[in-house]
N, C-alpha and C positions, 0 to 999 in steps of 0.2 A: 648069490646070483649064479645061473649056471653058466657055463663057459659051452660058445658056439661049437661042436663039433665040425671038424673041417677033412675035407677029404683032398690028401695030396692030389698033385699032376692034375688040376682043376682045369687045367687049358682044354686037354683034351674034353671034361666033363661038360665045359661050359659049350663048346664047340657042335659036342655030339648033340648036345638039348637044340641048339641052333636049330641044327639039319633033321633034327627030330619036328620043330615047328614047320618045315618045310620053307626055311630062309637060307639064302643065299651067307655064309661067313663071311665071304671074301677075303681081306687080309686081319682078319679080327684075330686070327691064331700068330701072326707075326707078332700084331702090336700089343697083345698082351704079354709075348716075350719081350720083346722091346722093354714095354714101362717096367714087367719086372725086373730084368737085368738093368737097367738105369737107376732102378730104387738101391740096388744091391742085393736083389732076395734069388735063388736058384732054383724057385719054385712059386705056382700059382695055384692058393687053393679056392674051394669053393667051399660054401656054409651049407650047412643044415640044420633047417631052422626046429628051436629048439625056445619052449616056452620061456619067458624072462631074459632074451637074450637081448644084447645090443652090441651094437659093433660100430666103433667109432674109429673115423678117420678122416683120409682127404683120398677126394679122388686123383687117381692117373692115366684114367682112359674112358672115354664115354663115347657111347654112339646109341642114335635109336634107326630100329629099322622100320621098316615099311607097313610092319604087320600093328604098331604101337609101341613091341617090347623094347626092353631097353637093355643095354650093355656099358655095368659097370664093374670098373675095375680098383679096389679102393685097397691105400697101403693105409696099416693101422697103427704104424711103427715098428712092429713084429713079424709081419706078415704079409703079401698080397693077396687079397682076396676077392673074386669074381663075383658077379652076381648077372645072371639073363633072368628077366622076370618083370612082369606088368609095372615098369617102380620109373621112377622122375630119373631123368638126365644132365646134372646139374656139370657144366662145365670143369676141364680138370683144374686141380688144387684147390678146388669147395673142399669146406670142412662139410663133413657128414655124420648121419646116424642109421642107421641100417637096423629095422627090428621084424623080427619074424608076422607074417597076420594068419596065418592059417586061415586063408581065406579060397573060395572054390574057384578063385581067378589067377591073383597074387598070394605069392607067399611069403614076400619079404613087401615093406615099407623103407622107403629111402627117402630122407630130408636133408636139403640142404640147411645149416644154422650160419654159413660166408660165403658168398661169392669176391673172388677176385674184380677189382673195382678198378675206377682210372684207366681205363680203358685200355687196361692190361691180360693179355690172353697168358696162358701157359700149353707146353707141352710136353709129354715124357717120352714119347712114343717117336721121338727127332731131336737128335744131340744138338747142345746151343752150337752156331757159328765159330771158327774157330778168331775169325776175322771181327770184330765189333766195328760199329759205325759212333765216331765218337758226335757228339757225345751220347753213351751208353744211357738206357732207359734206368740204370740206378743213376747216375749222375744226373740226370731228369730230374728225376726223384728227390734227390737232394738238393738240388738248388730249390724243386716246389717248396721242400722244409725250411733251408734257409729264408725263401723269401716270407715264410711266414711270421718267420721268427724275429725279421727284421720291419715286417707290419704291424706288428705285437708290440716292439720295442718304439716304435713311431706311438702307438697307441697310450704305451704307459708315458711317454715324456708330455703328449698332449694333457695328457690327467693330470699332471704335475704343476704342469704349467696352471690350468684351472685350479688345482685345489689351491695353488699359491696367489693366486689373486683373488681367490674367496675371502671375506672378512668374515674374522671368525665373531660370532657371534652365543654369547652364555645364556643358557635356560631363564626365563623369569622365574621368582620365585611365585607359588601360586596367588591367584587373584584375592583370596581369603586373606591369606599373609600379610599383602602388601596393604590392603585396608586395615588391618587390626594395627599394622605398624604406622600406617598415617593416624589414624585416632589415636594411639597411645602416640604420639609427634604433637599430636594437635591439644592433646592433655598437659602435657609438660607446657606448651609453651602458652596456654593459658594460664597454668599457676605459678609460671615464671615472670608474669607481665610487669610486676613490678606494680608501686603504689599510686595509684591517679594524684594529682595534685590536692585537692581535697579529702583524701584519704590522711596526705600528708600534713597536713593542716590540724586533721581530727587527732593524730597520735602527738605532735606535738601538745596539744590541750591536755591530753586524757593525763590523769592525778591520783584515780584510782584504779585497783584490782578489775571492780565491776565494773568500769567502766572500759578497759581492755577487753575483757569478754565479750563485750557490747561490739565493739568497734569489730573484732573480729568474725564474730558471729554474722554480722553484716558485711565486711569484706572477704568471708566464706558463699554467701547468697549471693554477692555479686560473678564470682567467679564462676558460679555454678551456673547463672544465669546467662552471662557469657559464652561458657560452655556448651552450651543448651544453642545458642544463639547461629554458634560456629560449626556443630555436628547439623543442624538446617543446612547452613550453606555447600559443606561439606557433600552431606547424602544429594545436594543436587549437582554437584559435578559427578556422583559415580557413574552414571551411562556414558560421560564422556572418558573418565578415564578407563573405563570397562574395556569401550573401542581401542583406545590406546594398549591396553595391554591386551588388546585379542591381536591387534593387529604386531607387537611387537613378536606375541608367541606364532605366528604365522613364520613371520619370517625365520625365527628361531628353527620352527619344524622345517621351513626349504632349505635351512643351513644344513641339520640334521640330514634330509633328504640327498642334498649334494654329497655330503661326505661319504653317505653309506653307498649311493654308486658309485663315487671313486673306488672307494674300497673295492665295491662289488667285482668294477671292471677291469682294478689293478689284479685282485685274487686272480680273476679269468683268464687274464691275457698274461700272468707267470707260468699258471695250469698250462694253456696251450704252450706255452713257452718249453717247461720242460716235458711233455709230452713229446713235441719235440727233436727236442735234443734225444730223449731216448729212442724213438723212433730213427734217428738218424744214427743211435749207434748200430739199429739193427741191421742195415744197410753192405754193411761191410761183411757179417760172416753171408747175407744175405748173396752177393755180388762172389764171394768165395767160393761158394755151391753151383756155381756157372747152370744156373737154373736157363731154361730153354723159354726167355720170357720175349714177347712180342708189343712193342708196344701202337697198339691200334688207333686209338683215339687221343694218349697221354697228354696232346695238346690242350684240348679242353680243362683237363686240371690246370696246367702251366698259367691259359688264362685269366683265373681264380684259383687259385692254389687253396685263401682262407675259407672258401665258400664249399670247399671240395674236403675239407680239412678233418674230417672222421671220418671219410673213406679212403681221406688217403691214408689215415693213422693205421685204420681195419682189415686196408690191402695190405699194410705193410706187417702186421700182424702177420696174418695169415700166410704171405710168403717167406717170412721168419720159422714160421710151423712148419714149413719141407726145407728146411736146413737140415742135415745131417746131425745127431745127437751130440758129435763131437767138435763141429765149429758151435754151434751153439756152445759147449762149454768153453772155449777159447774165445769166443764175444764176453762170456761172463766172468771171466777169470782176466779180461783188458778191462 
């Protein structure tokens, strides 16, 4: 992939294209000194766009003027770099992408992929307050996380509580099974019945061989016949028992059914849980960077904190991502 060529002292380049379009700067040549000496860089350059290129970063200074163009100013970690060109004005500390179009209008393409969310603005271009208003829009921040966390834990004990008064109930075994085991039940206990009183009558008498055979032969036929007798009766209770065991495997499957959303909504609400927790360690090198954050609407999250709970996780990302590379490594090294 090829690498953007950049042309130093970009202020003044970005400035002259300005007053080239016949627009007014005004103070666009201060504030892009501003956001770069805030970032830490001693210089502002400009791109030339250059096929395969892309240029990732966050912005630190946006304006559109009158004419449509727009003026961005995006640090990429490395570098600040300008851009005035037909391109989106997305608010500062958006993440961005910046790719050349060689087009007979625009020449660059700017996309936001984050805006800052929770009704949180940023600035580079105005040092934070030296004085805060307690409490601080991170301490905002953190209690909205804590209070999720303590929503979440309300959540998992209510599930507890349910899955503990669920009676647990075991699988049937299948409806085929349970027949083949009642007719092999209903076999046995026909040729366990034992001797009719005239049966018992007949073996007392009997004197011969053949005549054992006899009697047997015939209290083989009755037993069969019996049998015979008992599988009737039998095959007409199965629709009844049929019901019985559709309706026991019903309940069986809403036992099943409870568990797996307990489960489902224990998994969920540990996920939010420690998302979290690690969102609220970001906070800290976050709140270190004395980033120049405003908080505009932040109450609306406070109201719903859980409802608001992946933009506040996304803002909080993204204002992680303009920490300086070195409290970042001091948040990961605590």
């Amino acid at each position: 992939m090829a690498n953007p060529k950049f042309q130093s002292n970009g202020v003044d380049a970005v400035i002259d294209d300005i007053v080239k379009h016949q627009e007014g700067p005004e103070d666009a040549r201060e504030r892009l000194w501003q956001v770069a000496w805030a970032r830490g860089y001693q210089d502002v350059f400009a791109a030339t766009p250059i096929p395969d290129t892309k240029i990732d970063g966050h912005v630190i200074y946006s304006r559109e003027f009158p004419s449509g163009r727009g003026l961005v100013c995006v640090d990429t970690g490395e570098q600040a770099v300008a851009f005035y060109d037909w391109i989106d004005v997305p608010p500062p500390a958006s993440r961005v992408r910046v790719t050349p179009l060689f087009g007979q209008r625009a020449q660059w393409s700017l996309k936001a992929s984050a805006i800052v969310g929770c009704g949180l603005s940023v600035r580079f271009d105005v040092s934070a307050p030296a004085m805060r208003v307690a409490p601080s829009w991170v301490d905002r921040l953190r209690a909205c996380l804590q209070s999720v966390r303590e929503g979440e834990q309300a959540v998992r004990n209510r599930i507890q509580q349910e899955r503990n008064a669920l009676k647990f109930i075991t699988e049937p075994p299948a409806f085929r099974s349970e027949m083949e085991e009642a007719d092999k039940a209903l076999r046995e206990r026909v040729l366990q019945s034992g001797y009719t009183e005239e049966e018992k009558q007949q073996v007392a008498k009997i004197k011969t061989q053949e005549a054992m055979q006899a009697f047997v032969a015939a209290r083989n036929k009755r037993l069969v016949d019996l049998y015979r007798v008992e599988v009737v009766k039998f095959r007409e209770q199965i629709p009844e028992l049929r019901a019985a065991w559709d309706k026991r495997y019903e309940e069986y499957v809403a036992f099943r059914q409870a568990i797996n959303h307990f489960n489902e909504v224990d998994e969920r609400s540990r996920s939010i849980t420690e998302t979290s927790v690690r969102s609220s360690a970001l906070l800290d090198p976050i709140e270190s960077a004395c980033l120049n954050v405003s908080a505009d609407a932040l109450e609306e999250v406070e109201a719903n904190a859980r409802a608001r709970f992946g933009e506040l996780v996304a803002t909080i990302d993204l204002l992680y991502e303009l920490v300086p590379k070195r409290l970042q490594k001091v948040a990961s090294a605590s």
